[in-house]
Kinemage of the C-alpha trace (Angstrom):
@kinemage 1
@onewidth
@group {chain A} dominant
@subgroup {mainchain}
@vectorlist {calphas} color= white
{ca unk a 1} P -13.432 27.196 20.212
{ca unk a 2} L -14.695 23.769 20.163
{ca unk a 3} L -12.977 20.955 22.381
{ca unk a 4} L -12.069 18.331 20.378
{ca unk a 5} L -14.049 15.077 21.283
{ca unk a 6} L -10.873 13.071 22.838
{ca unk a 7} L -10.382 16.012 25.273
{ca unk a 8} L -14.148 16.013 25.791
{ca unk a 9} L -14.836 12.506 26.734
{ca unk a 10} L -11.351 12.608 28.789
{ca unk a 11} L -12.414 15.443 31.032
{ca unk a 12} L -15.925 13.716 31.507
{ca unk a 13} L -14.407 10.282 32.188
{ca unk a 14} L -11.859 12.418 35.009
{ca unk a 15} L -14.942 13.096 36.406
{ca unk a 16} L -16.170 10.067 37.171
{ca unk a 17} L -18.453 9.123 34.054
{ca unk a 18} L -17.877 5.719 33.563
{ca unk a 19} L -19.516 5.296 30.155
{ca unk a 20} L -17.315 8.429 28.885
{ca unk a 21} L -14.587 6.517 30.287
{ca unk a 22} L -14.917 3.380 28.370
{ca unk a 23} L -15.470 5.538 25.458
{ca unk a 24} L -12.388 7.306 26.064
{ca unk a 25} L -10.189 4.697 26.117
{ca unk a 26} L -11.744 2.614 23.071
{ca unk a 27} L -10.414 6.054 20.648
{ca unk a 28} L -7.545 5.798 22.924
{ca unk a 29} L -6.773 1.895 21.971
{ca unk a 30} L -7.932 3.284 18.176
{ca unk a 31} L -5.333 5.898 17.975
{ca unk a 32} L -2.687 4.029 19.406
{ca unk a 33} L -3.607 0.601 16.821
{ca unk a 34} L -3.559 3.740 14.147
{ca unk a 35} L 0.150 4.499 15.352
{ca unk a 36} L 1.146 0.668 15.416
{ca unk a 37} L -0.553 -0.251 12.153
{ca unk a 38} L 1.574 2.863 10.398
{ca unk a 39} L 4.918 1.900 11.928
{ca unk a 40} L 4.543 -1.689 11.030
{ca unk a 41} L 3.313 -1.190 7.044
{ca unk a 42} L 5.592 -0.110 4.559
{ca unk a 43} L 6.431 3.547 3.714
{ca unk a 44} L 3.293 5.202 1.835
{ca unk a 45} L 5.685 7.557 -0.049
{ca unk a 46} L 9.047 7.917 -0.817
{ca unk a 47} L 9.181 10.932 1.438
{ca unk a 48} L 8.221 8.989 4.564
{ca unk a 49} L 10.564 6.587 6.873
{ca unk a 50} L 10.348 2.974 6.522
{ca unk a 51} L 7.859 1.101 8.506
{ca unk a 52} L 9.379 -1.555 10.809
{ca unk a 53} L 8.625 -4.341 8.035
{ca unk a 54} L 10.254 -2.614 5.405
{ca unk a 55} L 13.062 -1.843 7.845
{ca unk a 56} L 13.657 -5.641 7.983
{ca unk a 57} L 13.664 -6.461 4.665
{ca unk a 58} L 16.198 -4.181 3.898
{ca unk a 59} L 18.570 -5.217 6.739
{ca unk a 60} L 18.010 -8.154 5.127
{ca unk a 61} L 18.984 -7.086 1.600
{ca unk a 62} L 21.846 -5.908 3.153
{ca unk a 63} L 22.721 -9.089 4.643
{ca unk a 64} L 22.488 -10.970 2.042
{ca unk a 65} L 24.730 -8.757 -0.328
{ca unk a 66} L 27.453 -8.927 2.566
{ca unk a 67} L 26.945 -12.978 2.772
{ca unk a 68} L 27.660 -13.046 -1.057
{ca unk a 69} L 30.632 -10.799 -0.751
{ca unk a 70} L 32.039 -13.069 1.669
{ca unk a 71} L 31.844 -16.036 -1.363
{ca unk a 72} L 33.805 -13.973 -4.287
């Protein structure tokens, strides 16, 4: 079975390869801004959580309904 290519250049940049290491951590940085970028950005479907920006804004619906309760 084929390695895939993060496992690849990791185990070449273990062993010393410091070209494969840069590499290695550049898809690192990639997959982690990836990660970050999704959990930041609104859902994509209904099905999925809220990302940290939606999050807020309904907190902050929220808020604001409990602010105008406090009026009446």
């Amino acid at each position: 079975m084929a390695k895939h290519i993060l496992d690849e250049f990791e185990e070449k940049a273990r062993a010393g390869d410091g070209q494969f290491a840069i590499a290695y951590a550049l898809l690192r940085l990639a997959d982690s801004h990836e990660k970050l970028r999704g959990d930041l950005c609104f859902g994509q479907t209904a099905t999925s959580r809220p990302g940290v920006l939606e999050k807020i804004g309904i907190e902050m619906a929220e808020l604001a309904t409990a602010v105008r309760n406090l009026e009446a």
